[in-house]
C-alpha positions as CSV (number, residue, x, y, z in Angstrom):
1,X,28.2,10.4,11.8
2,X,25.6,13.2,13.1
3,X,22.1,12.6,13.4
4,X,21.2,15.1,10.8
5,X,23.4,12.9,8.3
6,X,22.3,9.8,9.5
7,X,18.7,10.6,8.9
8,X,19.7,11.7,5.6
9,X,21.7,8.8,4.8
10,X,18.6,6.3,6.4
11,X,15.6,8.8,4.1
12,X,18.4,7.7,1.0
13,X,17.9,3.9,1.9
14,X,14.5,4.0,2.2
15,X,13.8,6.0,-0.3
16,X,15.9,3.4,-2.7
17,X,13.9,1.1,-1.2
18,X,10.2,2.3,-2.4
19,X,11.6,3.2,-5.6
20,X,13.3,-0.2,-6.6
21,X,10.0,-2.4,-4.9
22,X,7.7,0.2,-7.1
23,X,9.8,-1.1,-10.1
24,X,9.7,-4.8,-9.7
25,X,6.0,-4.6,-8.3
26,X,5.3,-2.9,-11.9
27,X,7.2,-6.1,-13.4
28,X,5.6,-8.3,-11.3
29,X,1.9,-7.4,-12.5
30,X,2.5,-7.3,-16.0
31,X,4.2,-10.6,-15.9
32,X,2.5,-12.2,-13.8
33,X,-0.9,-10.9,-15.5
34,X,0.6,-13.0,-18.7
35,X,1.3,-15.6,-17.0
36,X,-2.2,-15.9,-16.0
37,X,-3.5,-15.1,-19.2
38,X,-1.5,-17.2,-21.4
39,X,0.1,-14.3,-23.2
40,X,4.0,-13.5,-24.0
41,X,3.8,-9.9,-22.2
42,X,6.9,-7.5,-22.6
43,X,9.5,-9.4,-24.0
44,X,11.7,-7.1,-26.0
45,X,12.3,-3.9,-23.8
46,X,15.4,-5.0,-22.6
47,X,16.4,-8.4,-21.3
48,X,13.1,-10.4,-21.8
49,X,11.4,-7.5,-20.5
50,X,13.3,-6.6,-17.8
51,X,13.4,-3.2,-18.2
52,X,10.1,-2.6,-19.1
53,X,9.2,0.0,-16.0
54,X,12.1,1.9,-16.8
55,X,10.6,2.4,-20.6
56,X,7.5,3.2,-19.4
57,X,8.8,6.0,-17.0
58,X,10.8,7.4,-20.5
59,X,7.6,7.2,-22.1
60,X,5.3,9.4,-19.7
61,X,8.2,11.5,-19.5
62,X,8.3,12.3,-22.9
63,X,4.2,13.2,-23.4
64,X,3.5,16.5,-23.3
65,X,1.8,17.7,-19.5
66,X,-1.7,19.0,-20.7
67,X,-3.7,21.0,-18.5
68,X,-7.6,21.7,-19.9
69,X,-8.4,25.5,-19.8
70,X,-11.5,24.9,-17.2
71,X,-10.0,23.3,-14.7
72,X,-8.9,24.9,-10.9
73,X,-5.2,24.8,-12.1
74,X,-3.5,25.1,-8.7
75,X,-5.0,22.1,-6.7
76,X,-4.8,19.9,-10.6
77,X,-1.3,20.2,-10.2
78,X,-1.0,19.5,-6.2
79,X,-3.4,16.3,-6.4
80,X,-0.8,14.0,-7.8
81,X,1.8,15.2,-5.0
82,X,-0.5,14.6,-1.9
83,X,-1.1,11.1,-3.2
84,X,3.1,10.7,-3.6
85,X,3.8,12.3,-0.6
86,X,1.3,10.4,1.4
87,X,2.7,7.0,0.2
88,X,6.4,8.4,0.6
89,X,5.5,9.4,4.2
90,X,4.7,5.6,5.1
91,X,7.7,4.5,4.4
92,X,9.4,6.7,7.8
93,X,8.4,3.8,10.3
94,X,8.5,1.0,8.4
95,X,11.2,-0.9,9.8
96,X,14.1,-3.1,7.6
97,X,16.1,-4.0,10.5
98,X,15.9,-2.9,14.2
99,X,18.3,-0.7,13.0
100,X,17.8,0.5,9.5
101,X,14.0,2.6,10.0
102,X,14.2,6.2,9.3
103,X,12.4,7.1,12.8
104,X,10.8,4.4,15.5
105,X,8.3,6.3,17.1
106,X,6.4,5.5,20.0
107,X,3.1,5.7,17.7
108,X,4.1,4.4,14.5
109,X,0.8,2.7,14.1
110,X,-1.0,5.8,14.5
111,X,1.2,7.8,12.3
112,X,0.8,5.1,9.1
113,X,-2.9,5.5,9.8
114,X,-2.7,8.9,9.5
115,X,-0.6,9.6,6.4
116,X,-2.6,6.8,4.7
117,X,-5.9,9.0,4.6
118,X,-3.8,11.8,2.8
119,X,-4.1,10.1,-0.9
120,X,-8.0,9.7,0.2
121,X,-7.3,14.2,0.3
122,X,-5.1,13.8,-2.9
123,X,-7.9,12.1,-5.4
124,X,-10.5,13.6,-4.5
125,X,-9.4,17.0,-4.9
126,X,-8.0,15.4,-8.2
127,X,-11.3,14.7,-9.4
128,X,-13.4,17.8,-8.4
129,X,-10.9,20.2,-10.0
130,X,-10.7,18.0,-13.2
131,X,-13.6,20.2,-14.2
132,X,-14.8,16.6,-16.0
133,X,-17.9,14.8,-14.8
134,X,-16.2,11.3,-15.3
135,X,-13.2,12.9,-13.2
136,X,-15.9,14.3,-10.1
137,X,-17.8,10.7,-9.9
138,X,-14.3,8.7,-9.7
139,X,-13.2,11.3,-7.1
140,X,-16.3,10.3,-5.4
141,X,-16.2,6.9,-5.6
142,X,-13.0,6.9,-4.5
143,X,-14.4,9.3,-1.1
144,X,-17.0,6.9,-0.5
145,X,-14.7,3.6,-0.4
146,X,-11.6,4.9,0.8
147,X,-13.5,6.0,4.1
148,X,-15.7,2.7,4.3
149,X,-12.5,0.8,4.2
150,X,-10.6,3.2,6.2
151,X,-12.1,1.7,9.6
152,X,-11.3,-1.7,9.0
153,X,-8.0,-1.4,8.4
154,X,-7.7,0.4,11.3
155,X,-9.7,-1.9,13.6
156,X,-7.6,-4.7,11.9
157,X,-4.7,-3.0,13.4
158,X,-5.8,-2.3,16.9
159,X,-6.0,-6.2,17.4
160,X,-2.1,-6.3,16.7
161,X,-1.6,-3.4,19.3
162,X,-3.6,-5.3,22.1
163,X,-1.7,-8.1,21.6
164,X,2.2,-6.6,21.2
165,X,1.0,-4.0,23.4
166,X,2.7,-1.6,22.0
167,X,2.5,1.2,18.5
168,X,5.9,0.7,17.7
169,X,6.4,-1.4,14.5
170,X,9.7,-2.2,15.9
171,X,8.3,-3.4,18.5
172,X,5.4,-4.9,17.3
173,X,8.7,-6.9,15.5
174,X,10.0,-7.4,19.1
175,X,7.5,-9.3,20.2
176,X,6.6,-11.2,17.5
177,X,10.3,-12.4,18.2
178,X,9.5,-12.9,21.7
179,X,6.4,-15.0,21.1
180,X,8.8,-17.2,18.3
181,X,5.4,-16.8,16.1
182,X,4.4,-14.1,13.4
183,X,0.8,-12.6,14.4
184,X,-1.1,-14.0,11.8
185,X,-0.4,-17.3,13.3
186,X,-1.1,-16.1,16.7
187,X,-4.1,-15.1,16.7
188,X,-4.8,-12.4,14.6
189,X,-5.2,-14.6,11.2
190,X,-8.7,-12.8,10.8
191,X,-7.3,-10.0,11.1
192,X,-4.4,-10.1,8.8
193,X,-7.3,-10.9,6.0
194,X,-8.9,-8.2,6.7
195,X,-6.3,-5.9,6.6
196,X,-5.0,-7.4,3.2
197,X,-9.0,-6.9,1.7
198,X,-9.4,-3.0,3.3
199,X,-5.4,-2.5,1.8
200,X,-6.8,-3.7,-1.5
201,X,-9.4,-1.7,-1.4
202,X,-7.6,1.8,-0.5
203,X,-5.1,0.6,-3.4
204,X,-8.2,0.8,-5.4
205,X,-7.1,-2.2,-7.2
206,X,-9.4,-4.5,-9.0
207,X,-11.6,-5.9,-8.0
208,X,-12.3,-2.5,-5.8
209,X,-11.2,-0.6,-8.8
210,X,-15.0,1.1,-8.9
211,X,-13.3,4.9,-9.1
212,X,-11.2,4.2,-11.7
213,X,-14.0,1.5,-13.9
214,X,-12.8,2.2,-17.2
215,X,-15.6,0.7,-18.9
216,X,-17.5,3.6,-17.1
217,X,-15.3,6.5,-15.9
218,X,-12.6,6.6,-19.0
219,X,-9.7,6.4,-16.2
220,X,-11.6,8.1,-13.4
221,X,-10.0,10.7,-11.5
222,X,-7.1,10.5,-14.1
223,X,-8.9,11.1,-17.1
224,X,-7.8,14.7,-17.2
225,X,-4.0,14.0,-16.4
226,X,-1.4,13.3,-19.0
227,X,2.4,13.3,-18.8
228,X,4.5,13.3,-16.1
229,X,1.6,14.2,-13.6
230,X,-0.1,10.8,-14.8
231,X,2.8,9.0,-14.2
232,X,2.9,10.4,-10.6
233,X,0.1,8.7,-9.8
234,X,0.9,5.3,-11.9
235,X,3.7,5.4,-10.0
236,X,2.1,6.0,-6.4
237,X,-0.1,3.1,-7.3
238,X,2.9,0.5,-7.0
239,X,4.5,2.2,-4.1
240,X,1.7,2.0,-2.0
241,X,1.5,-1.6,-2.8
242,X,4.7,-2.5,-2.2
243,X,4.1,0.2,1.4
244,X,1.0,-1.7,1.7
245,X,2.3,-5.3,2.0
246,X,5.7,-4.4,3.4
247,X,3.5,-2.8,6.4
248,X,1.0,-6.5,6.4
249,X,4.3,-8.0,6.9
250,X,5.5,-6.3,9.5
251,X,2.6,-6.0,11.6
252,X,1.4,-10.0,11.0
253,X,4.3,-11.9,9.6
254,X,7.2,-11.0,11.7
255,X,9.1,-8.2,9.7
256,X,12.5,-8.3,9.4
257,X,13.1,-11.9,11.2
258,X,13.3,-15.0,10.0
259,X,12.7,-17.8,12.8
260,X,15.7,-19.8,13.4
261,X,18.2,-17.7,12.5
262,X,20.2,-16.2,14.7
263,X,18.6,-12.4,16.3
264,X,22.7,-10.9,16.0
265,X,22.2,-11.7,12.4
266,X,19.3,-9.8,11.9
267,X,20.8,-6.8,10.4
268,X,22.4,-8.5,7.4
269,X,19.3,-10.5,6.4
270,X,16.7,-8.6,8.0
271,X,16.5,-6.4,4.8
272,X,15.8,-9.7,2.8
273,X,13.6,-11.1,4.7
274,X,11.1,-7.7,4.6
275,X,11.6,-7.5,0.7
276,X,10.8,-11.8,0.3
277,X,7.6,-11.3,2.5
278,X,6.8,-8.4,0.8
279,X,7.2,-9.7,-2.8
280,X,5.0,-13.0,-1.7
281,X,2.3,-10.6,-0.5
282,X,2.4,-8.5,-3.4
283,X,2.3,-11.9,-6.0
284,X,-1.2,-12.9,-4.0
285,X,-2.8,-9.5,-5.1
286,X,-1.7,-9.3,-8.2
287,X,-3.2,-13.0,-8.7
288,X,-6.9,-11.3,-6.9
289,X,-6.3,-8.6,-9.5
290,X,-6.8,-11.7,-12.8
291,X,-8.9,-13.9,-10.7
292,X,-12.0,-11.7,-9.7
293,X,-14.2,-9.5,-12.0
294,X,-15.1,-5.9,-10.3
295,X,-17.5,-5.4,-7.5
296,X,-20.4,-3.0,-8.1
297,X,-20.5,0.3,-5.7
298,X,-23.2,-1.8,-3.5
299,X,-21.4,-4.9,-3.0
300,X,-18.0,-2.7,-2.1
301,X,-19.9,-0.6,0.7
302,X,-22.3,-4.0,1.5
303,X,-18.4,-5.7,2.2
304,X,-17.1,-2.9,4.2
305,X,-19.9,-1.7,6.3
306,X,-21.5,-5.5,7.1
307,X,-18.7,-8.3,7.1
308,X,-15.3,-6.3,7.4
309,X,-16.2,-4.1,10.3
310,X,-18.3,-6.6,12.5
311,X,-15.5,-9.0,11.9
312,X,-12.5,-6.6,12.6
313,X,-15.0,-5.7,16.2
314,X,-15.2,-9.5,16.9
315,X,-11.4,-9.9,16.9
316,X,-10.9,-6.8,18.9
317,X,-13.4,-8.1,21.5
318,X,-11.9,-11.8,21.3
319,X,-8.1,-10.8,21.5
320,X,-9.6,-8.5,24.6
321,X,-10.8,-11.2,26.5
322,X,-7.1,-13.5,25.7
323,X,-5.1,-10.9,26.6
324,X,-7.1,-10.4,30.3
325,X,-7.6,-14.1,30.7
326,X,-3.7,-15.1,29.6
């Protein structure tokens, strides 16, 4: 096989991958939201529900793509695709097996970084050429607390670096192996809450679902967008949780192995062992989601700027001083 057709055939998997964990994540909520509400939830699109995302796809598909007369019409149609394309373009390092990731590059952890801020680019833009005031103040909230909780996440990562010494997520993996214990266990436990509370937050789930508030904001950035272009970013929602926590469990819970098991093995159930850690993380946000009401716009900046940050900067300067001392 040529490397052309083995990227290909690797960007097909992976691909599959997003798509599939997008689809039971979507399942996941809605069940599990009526489980924790006491109510049936879909029961009669397909078997018990089952194939409720897939009727909900048919359904956007089938509404009519309206575009108001006032709006900047060229960036309203682009915003849903940098917010796809930015959660897409996570997915390239994210490793399934040592040997099933699209590319391992040496900076991996700087790339996800990177591409992460690109939705941030996709809603606001979304918002300001809604030409809709309710549309421009969810873009802005979303600007104001995408960026306050873009630095913790990324100081919740640099402890992880220091300690694997290394940006590859495979090899971040590696030595997780080598040390027989995932991350959060050794020593980076602060860390790996921090990173899930800052993920939360640039999911802009509730309770950090401020830009969105549809008590005040109608739906936001999204008020203006209908159809398939809605659906876009419904769907990018669940991706980049199901990126989000597939990433948390690379980076703190060991990845693709599973202590005890045999490393030759770690192809065959390397794969399930990403999409089990995955799913576990994904079932604890979805039970934040029904457990907390939503945080006002000073509480969400108060949590970012003065207990997030000065924590992620303590675990930096503590995992420091280990790694000199041991």
């Amino acid at each position: 096989m040529s490397f052309g057709t083995e990227i290909l055939v690797k960007v097909g998997v992976v691909l599959a991958f997003a798509l599939n964990g997008a689809i039971i994540f979507t399942l996941m909520d809605v069940k599990a939201s009526a489980w924790m509400q006491r109510r049936p939830g879909p029961l009669h699109v397909g078997l018990r529900g089952l194939i409720f995302p897939l009727a909900e796809v048919i359904k956007f598909i089938q509404k009519e793509d309206i575009i108001p007369t006032k709006v900047d019409k060229t960036i309203f149609k682009l915003a849903p695709a940098f917010v796809l394309f930015s959660v897409f373009g996570l997915f390239v390092v994210v490793p399934i097996s040592p040997t099933l990731v699209v590319v391992d590059l040496n900076l991996g952890v700087f790339y996800l970084l990177a591409i992460s801020t690109l939705s941030t680019l996709g809603v606001l833009i979304a918002g300001w050429s809604s030409a809709n005031k309710y549309s421009l103040m969810g873009g802005l909230r979303a600007a104001g607390q995408l960026i306050a909780y873009e630095l913790p996440l990324i100081l919740a990562v640099v402890g992880v670096v220091i300690q694997a010494e290394t940006m590859s997520l495979v090899g971040i993996v590696e030595k997780q192996i080598e040390w027989g214990l995932p991350f959060v266990i050794a020593g980076q436990g602060i860390a790996f809450l921090i990173f899930m509370i800052a993920a939360t937050a640039e999911m802009m789930r509730i309770p950090f679902d401020m830009p969105i508030g549809e008590s005040e904001l109608v739906m936001g950035f999204m008020t203006e967008y209908s159809g398939i272009r809605f659906l876009i970013f419904y769907i990018a929602e669940y991706i980049n949780m199901f990126v989000m926590c597939a990433i948390a469990s690379t980076l703190f819970l060991g990845g693709y192995h599973i202590p005890l098991l045999p490393v030759e093995w770690v192809n065959f159930y390397g794969p399930v062992s990403v999409l089990t850690k995955t799913l576990l993380l994904g079932f604890i946000l979805v039970l934040v989601r029904w457990s907390f009401p939503r945080f006002r716009e000073d509480q969400l900046q108060n949590i970012a700027w003065k207990i997030l940050i000065p924590l992620s900067l303590l675990n930096i300067l503590i995992t420091s001083v280990m790694k000199v001392v041991f």
